[in-house]
N, C-alpha and C positions, 0 to 999 in steps of 0.2 A: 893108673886111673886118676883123673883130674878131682880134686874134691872141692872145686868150686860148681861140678856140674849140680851135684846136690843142695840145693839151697831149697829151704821149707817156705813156699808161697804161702804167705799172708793174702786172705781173699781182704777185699773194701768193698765201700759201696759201688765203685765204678767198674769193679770187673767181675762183681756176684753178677751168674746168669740164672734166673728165676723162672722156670715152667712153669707151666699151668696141667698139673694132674687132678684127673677124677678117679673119683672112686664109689662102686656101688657099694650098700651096707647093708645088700638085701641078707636074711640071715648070716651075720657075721655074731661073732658076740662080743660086748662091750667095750671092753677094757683090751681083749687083743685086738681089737680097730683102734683103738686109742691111741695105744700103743706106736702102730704103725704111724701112724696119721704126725701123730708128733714126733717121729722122727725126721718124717719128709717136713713138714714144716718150719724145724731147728735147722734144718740139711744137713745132719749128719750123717749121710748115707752119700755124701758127696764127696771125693776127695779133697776138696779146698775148704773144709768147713774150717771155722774159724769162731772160737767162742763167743768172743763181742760184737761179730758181725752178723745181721739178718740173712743170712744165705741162702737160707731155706725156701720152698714154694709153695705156690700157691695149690692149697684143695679144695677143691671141691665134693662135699660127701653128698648123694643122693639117697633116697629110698631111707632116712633116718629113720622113720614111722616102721621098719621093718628089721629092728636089731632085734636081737637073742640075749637071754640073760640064762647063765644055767641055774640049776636048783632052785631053791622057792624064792630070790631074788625080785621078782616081782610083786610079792607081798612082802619080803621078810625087811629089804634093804629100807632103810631111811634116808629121805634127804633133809638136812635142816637148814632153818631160815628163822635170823631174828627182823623182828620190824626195827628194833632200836630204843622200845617200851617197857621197861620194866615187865616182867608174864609173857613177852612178845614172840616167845620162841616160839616157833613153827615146826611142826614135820609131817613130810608126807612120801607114799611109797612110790616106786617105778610105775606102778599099773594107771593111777592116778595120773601122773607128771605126764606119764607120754597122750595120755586122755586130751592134758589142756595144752602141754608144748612139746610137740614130738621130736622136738631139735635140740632142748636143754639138756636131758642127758647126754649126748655125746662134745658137745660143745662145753659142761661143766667135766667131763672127762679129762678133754684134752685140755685144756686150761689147768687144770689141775698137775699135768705133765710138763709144763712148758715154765722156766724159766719166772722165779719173783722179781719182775726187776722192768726197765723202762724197754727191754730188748722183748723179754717176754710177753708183755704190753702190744709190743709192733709184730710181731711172729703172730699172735693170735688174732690179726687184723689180718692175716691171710686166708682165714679160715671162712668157707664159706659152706655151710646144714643146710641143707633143703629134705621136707618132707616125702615130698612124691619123685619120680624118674624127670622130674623139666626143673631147669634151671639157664637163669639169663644170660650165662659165659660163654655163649657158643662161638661168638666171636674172637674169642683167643683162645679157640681149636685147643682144647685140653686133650692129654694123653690119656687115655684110659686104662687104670694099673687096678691090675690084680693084686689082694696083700699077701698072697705066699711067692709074688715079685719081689717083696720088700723084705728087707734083711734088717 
């Protein structure tokens, strides 16, 4: 057996290939779409993933307006927020947030999953929340994944 045929590929930028996946969020819950989402994102569900490299793809979530939280999650969870004002601290619950931005929760999910750093930065600029079933990417024909597809 030759042991030069095994050599570990290094992905770059020039020969990362980037799809374009959707995904519905109709009843899904939270934190396991999150999950998901930021796997495909980092692409490490890819065999050439590569730490330092943006590999991952692009998603598209629809139907955000239509996530599950279990148990009393919708009253009980907190999200907080300083203005920057001395008293400033903010917080408010799931039921509220999704009221005025039905896209924040899953978008402050997955961010929260991804990488502190300037790569992490560029991975979440693939991420594209839409409240309702229409979104403007139809032109680069995304694949439509199911998340018990995603490992």
């Amino acid at each position: 057996m030759d042991a030069l045929s095994y050599k570990t590929i290094s992905a770059n930028s020039a020969t990362v290939n980037k799809n374009w996946v959707l995904i519905d969020a109709e009843n899904e819950t939270l934190g396991r779409l999150a999950s998901k989402v930021a796997i495909l994102i980092r692409g490490k569900h890819k065999t050439n993933f590569t730490p330092h490299v943006d590999c991952g793809d692009h998603v598209i979530v629809i139907n955000a307006d239509k996530i599950t939280l279990t148990g009393n999650k919708w009253e009980d969870k907190e999200y907080i927020s300083h203005t920057g004002y001395p008293g400033g601290q903010k917080t408010t619950n799931p039921a509220r947030l999704m009221a005025k931005k039905p896209t924040y929760m899953i978008e402050h999910a997955i961010k929260g999953m991804l990488p502190k750093n300037k790569i992490g930065s560029e991975m979440y600029r693939n991420l594209y929340v839409y409240a309702g079933a229409e979104h403007p990417h139809e032109a680069q024909k995304p694949q439509q994944l199911k998340l018990t597809e995603i490992k």
